[in-house]
ZAMARFI-268914 format. One record per residue (C-alpha): x, y, z. Coordinates in pm, whole numbers, plus 50000, padded with zeros to 5 digits. Layout:
XYZ ...
This chain:
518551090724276 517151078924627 520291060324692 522551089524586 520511112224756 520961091725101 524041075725049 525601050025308 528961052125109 530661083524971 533701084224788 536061118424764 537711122024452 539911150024416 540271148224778 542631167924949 544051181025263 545041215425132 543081247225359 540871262525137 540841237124890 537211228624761 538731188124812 539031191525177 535701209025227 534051186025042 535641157525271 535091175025603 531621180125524 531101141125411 532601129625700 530501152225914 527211139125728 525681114325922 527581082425998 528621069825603 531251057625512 533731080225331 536371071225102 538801098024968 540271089124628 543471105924555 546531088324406 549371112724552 548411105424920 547821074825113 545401091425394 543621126725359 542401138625786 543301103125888 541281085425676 542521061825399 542981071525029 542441051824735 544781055924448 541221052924234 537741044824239 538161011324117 540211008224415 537781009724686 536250978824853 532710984124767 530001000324527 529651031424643 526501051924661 527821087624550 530731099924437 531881131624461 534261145324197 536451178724244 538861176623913 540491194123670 537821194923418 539741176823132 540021147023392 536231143623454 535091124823144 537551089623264 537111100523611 533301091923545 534201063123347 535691050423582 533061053023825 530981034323636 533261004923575 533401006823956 529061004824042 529131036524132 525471042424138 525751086824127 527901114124107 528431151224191 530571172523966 531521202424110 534531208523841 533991241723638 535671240723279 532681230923071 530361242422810 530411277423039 534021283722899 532861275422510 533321248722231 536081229522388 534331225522764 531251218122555 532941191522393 534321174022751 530081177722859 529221154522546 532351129422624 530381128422975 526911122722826 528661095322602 530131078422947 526511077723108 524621067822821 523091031622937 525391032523219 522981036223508 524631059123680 523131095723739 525121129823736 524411163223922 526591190423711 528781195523624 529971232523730 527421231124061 527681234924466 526581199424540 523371186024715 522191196125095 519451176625278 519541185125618 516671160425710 519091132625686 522391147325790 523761152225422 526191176625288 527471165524987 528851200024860 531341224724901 529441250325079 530741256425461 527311260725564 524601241025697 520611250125698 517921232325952 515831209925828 512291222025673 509891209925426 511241235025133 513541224324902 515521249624675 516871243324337 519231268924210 521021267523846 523201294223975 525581288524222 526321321524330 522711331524346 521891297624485 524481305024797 523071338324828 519371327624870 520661301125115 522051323625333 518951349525308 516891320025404 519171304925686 519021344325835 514951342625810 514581310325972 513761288625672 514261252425670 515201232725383 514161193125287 516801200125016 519351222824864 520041216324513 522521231424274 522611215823911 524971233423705 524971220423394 522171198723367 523751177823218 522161146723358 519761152723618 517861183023540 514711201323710 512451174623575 514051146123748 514371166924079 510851176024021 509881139524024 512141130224283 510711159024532 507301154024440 507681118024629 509171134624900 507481132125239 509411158225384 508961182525071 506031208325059 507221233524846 509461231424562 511531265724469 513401273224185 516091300324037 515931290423655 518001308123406 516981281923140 514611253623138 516791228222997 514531199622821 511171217622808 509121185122724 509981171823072 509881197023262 506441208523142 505671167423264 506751167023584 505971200923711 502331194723565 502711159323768 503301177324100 501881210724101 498171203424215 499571193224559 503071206424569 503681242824493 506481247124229 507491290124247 510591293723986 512441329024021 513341332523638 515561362123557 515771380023187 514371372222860 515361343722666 517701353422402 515181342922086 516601328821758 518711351421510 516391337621237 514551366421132 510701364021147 508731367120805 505021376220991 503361396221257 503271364921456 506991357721430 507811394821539 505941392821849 505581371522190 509331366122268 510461342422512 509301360622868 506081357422735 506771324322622 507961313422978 504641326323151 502701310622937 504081277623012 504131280523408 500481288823369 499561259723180 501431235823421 500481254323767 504151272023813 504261304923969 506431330523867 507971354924114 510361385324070 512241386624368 513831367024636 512021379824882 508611367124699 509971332624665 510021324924983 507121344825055 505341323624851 506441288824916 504611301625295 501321306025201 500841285324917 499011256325044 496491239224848 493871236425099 492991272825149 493241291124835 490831319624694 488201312524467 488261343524332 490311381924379 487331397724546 489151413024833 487611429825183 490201453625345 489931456025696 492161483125869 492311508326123 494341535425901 491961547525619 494871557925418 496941523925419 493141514325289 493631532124980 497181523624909 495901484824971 493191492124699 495631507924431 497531479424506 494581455224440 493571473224088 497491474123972 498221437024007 494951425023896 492411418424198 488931440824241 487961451924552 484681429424653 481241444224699 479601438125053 476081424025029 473401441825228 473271419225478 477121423425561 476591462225572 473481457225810 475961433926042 478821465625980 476621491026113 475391477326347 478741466726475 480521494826391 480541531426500 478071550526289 480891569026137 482891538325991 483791541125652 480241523625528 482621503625225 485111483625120 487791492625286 486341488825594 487341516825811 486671505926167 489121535026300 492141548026465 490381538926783 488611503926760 489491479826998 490211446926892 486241436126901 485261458726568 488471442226383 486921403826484 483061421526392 484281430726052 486881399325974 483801377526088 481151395525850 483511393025567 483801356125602 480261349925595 479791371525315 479861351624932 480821375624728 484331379024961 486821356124844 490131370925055 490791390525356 493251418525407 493191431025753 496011461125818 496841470626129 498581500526309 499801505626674 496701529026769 493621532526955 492281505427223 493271470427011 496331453827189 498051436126853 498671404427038 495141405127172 493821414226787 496251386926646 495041361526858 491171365326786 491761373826442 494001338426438 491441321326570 488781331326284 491571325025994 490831290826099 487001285926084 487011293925713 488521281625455 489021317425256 492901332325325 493391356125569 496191379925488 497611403425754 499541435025752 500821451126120 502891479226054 505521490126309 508191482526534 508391468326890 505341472326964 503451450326723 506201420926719 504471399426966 501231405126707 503221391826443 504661363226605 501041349426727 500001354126296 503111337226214 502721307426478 499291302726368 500041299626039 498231331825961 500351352325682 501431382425756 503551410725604 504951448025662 503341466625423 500061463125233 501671460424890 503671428225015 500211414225132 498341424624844 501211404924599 500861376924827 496841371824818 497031378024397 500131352224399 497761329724550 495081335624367 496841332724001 497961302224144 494731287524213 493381296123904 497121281023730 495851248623930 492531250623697 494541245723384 496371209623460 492501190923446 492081210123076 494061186022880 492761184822491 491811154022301 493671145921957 490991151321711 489591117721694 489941097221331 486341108221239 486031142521323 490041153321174 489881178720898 490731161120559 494671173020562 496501151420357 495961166520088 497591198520262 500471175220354 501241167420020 500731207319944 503161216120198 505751195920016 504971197319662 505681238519744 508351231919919 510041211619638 509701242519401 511661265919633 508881278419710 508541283620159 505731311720201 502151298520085 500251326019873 497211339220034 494801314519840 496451286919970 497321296220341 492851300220347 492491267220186 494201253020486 492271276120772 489141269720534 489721231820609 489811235621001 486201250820980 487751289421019 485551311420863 487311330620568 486331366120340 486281355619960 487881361019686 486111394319459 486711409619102 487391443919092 484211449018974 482961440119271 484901456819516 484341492219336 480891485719401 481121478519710 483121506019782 480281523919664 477821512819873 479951518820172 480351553320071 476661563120047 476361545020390 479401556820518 480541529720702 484611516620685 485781484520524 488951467920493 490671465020173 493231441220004 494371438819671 496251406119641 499001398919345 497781365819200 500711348519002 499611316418876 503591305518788 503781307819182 507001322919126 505741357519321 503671343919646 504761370819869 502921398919644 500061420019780 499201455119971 497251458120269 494851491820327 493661480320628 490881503720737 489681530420544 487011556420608 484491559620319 486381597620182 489341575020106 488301547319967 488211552719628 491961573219645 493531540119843 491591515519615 492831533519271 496561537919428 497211505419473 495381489519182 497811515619000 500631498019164 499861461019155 499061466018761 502461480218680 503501444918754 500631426518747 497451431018509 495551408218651 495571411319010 492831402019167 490781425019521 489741409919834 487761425520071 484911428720326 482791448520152 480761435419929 477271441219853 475131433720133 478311423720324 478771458420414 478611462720790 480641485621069 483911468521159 484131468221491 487381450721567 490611440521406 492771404721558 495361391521511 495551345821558 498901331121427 501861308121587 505231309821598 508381283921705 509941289222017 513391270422050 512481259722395 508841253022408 508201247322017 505001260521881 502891283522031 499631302621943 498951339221967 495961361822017 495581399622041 494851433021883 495421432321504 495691450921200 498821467621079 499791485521388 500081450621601 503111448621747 503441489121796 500131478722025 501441450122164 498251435022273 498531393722271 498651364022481 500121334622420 499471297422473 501051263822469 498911241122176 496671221022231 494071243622324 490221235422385 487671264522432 488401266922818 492071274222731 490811296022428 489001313022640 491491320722910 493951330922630 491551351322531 490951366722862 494351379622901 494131408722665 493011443922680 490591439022302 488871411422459 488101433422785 486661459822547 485041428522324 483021414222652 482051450222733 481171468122417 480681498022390 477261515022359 476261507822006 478551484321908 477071445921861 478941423922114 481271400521952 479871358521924 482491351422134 482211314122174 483081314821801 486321334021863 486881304722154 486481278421830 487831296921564 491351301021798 490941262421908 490751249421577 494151271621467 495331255221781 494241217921579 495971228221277 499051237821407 499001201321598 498161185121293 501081198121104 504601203721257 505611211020865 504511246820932 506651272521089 504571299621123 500931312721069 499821348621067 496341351121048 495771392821045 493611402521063 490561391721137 488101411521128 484911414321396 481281428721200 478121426721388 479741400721602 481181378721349 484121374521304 485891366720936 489761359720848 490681389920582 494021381620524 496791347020599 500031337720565 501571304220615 505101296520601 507011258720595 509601248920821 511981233520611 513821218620845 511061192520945 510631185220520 514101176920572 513631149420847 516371177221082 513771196621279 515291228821434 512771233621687 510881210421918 506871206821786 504321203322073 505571204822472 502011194022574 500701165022478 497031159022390 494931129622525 495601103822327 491761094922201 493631066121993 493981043822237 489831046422329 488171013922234 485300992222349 486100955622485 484430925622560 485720898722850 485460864422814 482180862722996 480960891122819 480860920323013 481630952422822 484490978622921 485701009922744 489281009422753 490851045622767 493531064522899 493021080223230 492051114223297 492881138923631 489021134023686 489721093823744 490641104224082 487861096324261 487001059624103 490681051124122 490861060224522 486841035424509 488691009424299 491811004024552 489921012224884 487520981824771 490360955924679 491720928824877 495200936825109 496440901424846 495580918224512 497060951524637 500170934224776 500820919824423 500390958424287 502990974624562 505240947224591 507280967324825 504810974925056 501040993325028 501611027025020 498351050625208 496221062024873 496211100424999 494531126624773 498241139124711 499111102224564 495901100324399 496941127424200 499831114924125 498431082323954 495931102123744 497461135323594 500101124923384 501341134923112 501241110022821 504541115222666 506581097722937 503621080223130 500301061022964 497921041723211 494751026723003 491841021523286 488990993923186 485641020923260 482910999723352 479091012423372 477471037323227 476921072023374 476121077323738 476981059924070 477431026623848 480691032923637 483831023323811 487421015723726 488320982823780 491820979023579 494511000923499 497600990523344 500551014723311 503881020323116 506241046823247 509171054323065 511001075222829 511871065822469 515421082822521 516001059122786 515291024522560 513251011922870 509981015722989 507830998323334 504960985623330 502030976023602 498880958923564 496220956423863 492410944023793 490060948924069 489220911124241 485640911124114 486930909323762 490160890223736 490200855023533 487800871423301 491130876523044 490980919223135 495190914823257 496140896722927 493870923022735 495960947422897 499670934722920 498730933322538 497560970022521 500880982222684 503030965122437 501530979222126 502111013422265 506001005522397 506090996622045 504541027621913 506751051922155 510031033922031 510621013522372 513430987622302 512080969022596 509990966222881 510370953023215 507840945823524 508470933223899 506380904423961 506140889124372 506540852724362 503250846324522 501150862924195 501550831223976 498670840623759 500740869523631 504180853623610 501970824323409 500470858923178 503300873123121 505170846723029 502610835922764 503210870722584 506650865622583 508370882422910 511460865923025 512610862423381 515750877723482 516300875323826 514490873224172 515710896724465 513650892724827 510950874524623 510100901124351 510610887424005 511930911223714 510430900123349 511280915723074 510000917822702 512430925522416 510410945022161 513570945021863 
């Protein structure tokens, strides 16, 4: 991709000399990019605007970089064939005619995927605009237009929309690193542009119009990669259409893909945006380095009424106004007239001159409990704007909270805006636009949170006994049988420590029912239909909750129905004996398949009127009690759970935070299951009990066929943690890294020699910046695994000092590996130990090889290496490639 993406050679095939054609655009604007040689490929003409033509690819003198490819659409299959017979090392299909036109277009995309299977050679498209990068003079598209350079770079799966947004930007000023329409997808996709731009010096902010996420898996990897220090905003239009399979739960009926699609952006530090307008909006102000800690906002303006519009603002999208200490309100008034507004807003009126606006901005910075600013000004009173701006500028810069501006008008506050703008200061023309901004920045912050909370597997000894509900899943399954009875589906949440009402006679339940009734407090009721021949699973009424006058009416109706069919149906319920208690609260926990993003987990408002109430979040699996928690957070019920009211006994809710984390470990545990509908559970004097369950099997996984993808997220692999010893005896813990390895990886390579690290970066030592950093430590552990050798014990003394690494995808056949120790401990056998680590897990993932770059100088290594069986292939500028076949 970097040589297609700079090329020094481009060939033009479909070129043409026709005006208007989409052939001689694409060659006037390659022959206007930069110096490279062109070659147009065209067999009906022997030159095309004085240049020579080639009759074919395989024609031209040399390997070309990128080719660009403008044909009919039933010609693009051999075209690309051909191109990779020739070296070609990347193409550009603009052609339309694929699997947007139906079955027969679709068919031509797979011929194409067939061609570039273990070819090499990578594909944007087809059915796209081409690639822009103004930074280096490249305009390998069709589009007559180009943009300045910038440190933005715009990915667009529409090409209509795509030119439209380039334009808006190019009329705002906007530079671009890159333009990037992909069509298709149907090799390079937002994942590898992800990757590729998160390298990219000249890249800052990554934007993207997404009408579908193509692979989910690696998108959800790279974006999570990059995020922390590159700001990924995706414009995603619509709902996803969801599966015509009809859902057989709560669970199944609610959360449809929007939701879906948020919840994933959260969990890998995306943000979402609406409009146009907000994307680039966004990709301004999002810098890493000055975010909020919190949505506490002080409003500082000069018009009380844009004050109050600011503040409805604030409570709409989320934020709270923040509450001035006393010591900020002495500073106010004394600083202020003594008819300011004495609270947040702070009114420093029509006629302040621009000393009150840099008194308040400066009192709100020093005050803790303000995490943002939002100063709004108007074209009144004694405050020149450029005067304002410039002071106000100034003091954006001494803190690191955001300062957001708003100067409303025309002519006359221009200059103001152009001094915020030049300073870096945002700065917007009305307060709702700032507002969104400050809360954008804010939800991105606390998105950022979420990429360090990556969940362990369950480790050997603490996993739940479940193979016994493996062999359950399939022993029902092999009697035709898909939806577990309600016995069964607790037996499994039973298992994974959730806590679960028992089973009662009738006898029981009547007098319970009793008891409630003289007490008068409401219960929830369930008669279940208990067939032992398993032939009726699905039987079973819910009352849900009844007050004590209709108890005995609901309890005698349905017993009256059940025994019509059923004599001896059995009653379940929460009132029994000295069970009986006030039921405070009624959830709903389940998960669902998503065709996209595979399972997910749900939480909200229960009972049998959930999805009229609509009250859920959803979550990407694995989940651990912060991400429980923040799940949690995102409803209404758990709002009215933290603050109960008067009364009412607040809910444990640390043991809703485990109770929803170990559903999460069940549903990783078993990708048999296609969904789980837990509802509801019920909340009593703060604890909280599962009433009722249904589980269902996904056939389709029995059968070795999935439909659906399982897990997008992958846990931290706690398999691969295991105490060594080296061959003088000192003790590591070999692990897999962590995000938090950041700062004893940046101690382990700062402290190494410039020989040891030359070995490493064979083509040259790159500067260890927090941004690369990063980079080497959150990864995500389906396409990336890097075991570090921890040394110490807690404190100052543990270090890193080894990490070897394996990078690749299984779908690809090959993965890379590195190995560096620190020079204090190699020849102690720690780079054998972990050569040898790396091939058990190439192994594991399905690898059908594995290669590594070796310089000639590192002899110990090429002597390693070839003692566990690598091979060398060949030696370019004195870098050794070795490879391991792995059968």
């Amino acid at each position: 991709m970097h040589t297609m993406f700079d090329p020094k050679s481009i060939a033009v095939i479909g070129a043409s000399e026709a005006e208007g054609s989409v052939g001689r655009t694409i060659m006037e604007n390659a022959l206007a990019s930069g110096g490279r040689t062109v070659y147009p490929v065209n067999p009906k003409h022997d030159t095309i605007l004085g240049v020579q033509a080639y009759k074919s690819i395989g024609e031209v003198p040399e390997a070309v970089d990128l080719a660009m490819v403008a044909t009919p659409a039933s010609t693009v299959p051999d075209v690309l064939a051909e191109c990779v017979a020739a070296g070609v090392k990347g193409a550009i299909v603009v052609s339309a005619g694929f699997s947007e036109t139906g079955a027969e277009g679709a068919a031509l995309e797979a011929r194409i995927r067939e061609v570039l299977k273990d070819s090499g050679m990578r594909l944007v498209g087809p059915n796209c605009l081409g690639i822009i990068r103004p930074g280096v003079k490249l305009n390998a598209s069709f589009l007559r237009i180009n943009p300045e350079p910038g440190n933005i770079a715009l990915i667009s799966q529409s090409g209509a929309l795509g030119t439209g947004m380039l334009d808006w930007a190019i009329d705002a000023h906007v530079g671009f690193s890159m333009f990037a329409s992909v069509g298709g997808m149907t090799d390079i996709d937002f994942a590898d542009l992800i990757d590729y731009l998160g390298e990219d010096e000249d890249t800052r902010a990554i934007l993207i119009y997404m009408e579908s996420i193509g692979n989910a898996r690696r998108f959800m990897s790279a974006a999570r990669g990059f995020a922390r220090n590159k700001p990924i905003i995706v414009l995603k239009p619509g709902r996803y259409a969801e599966s015509a399979k009809a859902a057989l739960s709560h669970t199944g009926s609610m959360a449809g893909g929007d939701e879906i699609y948020e919840a994933a952006f959260r969990r890998v530090g995306v943000v979402r945006v609406h409009e146009v307008a907000e994307l680039f909006h966004a990709a301004g102000v999002l810098d890493s380095n000055r975010l909020p800690e919190g949505r506490d906002v002080a409003i500082v303006t000069n018009a009380g009424g844009l004050g109050v519009m600011a503040t409805d603002s604030i409570v709409e999208y989320g934020g709270r106004l923040a509450a001035l200490s006393n010591e900020t309100m002495d500073t106010l008034n004394a600083a202020l007239p003594a008819y300011w507004s004495h609270n947040n807003p702070i009114d420093v009126l029509g006629d302040a001159p621009k000393d009150r606006f840099v008194a308040a901005v400066e009192a709100c910075i020093a005050d803790p409990g303000v995490n943002g600013i939002l100063l709004i000004y108007t074209p009144q009173g004694n405050a020149r704007p450029d005067e304002m701006a410039t002071e106000v500028a100034r003091l954006a810069h001494t803190t690191a909270k955001p300062v957001i501006t708003c100067l409303m008008g025309g002519e006359s506050i221009r200059n103001g805006r152009h001094i915020f703008m030049e300073a870096g200061v945002p700065t917007y023309d009305t307060p709702e636009e700032a507002v969104k901004t400050y809360l954008g920045m804010y939800r991105y912050s606390r998105n950022l949170e979420l990429l360090y909370e990556t969940p362990a597997e369950l480790a050997t000894d603490a996993a739940p006994p479940r193979h016994n509900l493996e062999a359950m899943l399939r022993r029902t399954a092999k009697h035709g049988r898909l939806v577990l009875t309600e016995e069964e589906s607790k037996r499994f949440l039973a298992t994974y420590g959730m806590p679960t009402v028992p089973q009662q006679t009738a006898a029981d339940v009547r007098q319970a029912l009793k008891a409630a009734e003289e007490i008068g407090y409401p219960v929830v009721l369930k008669i279940v239909s208990h067939d032992i021949t398993h032939k009726n699973a699905a039987g079973g009424v819910e009352v849900g909750v009844c007050s004590p006058p209709d108890l005995e009416k609901a309890y005698q109706r349905i017993l009256d129905r059940v025994a019509e069919r059923e004599p001896d149906a059995t009653v379940e319920g929460i009132a029994v004996q000295k069970m009986i208690r006030p039921i405070d609260y009624e959830l709903i926990l389940g998960m669902k398949k998503d065709r996209q993003f595979g399972s997910v987990v749900v939480f909200g408002a229960g009972g049998t009127g959930a999805e009229r109430m609509a009250d859920f979040s959803v979550a990407l699996p694995p989940l651990n009690t912060v991400l429980a928690r923040r799940m949690m957070e995102e409803t209404r019920i758990f709002k009215v759970m933290a603050n109960p009211p008067k009364g009412v006994t607040q809910p444990d809710l640390p043991a809703l935070e485990e109770i929803l984390t170990q559903l999460s470990n069940l549903v990783v545990d078993f990708p048999e299951i296609a969904e789980i509908d837990v509802n509801p559970v019920v909340v009593s004097e703060g604890k909280a009990m599962v009433v009722d369950a249904r589980i269902i099997i996904d056939q389709s996984v029995l059968d070795g066929a999935p439909d659906m993808p399982h897990l997008v997220v992958t846990p931290y692999p706690t398999r691969y943690i295991a105490p060594w010893r080296m061959n003088n005896g000192t003790e590591v813990l070999l692990r897999p890294i962590r995000p938090e390895d950041e700062r004893m990886i940046g101690d382990m390579l700062s402290t190494m020699s410039a020989r040891s690290l030359g070995d490493r970066f064979y083509d040259g030592v790159p500067e260890f910046t927090h941004a690369r950093l990063v980079r080497f430590t959150n990864i995500d552990y389906e396409r990336e695994i890097a075991i570090v050798a921890e040394h110490g014990k807690d404190g100052h003394s543990k270090r890193i000092v080894g990490v070897g690494r394996l990078i690749g995808e299984p779908e690809r056949g090959c993965g890379e590996f590195t190995v560096l120790v620190h020079d204090d401990y190699q020849g102690r056998g720690l780079g054998f130990k972990l050569v040898d680590v790396i091939i058990g897990i190439a192994e594991e993932k399905g690898f059908s090889s594995i290669i590594g770059h070796v310089t000639a100088g590192n002899k110990r290594m090429l002597e390693l290496t070839s003692e566990l069986g690598f091979k060398p292939e060949d030696t370019v500028d004195g870098v050794t490639r070795i490879c391991l076949e792995l059968g």
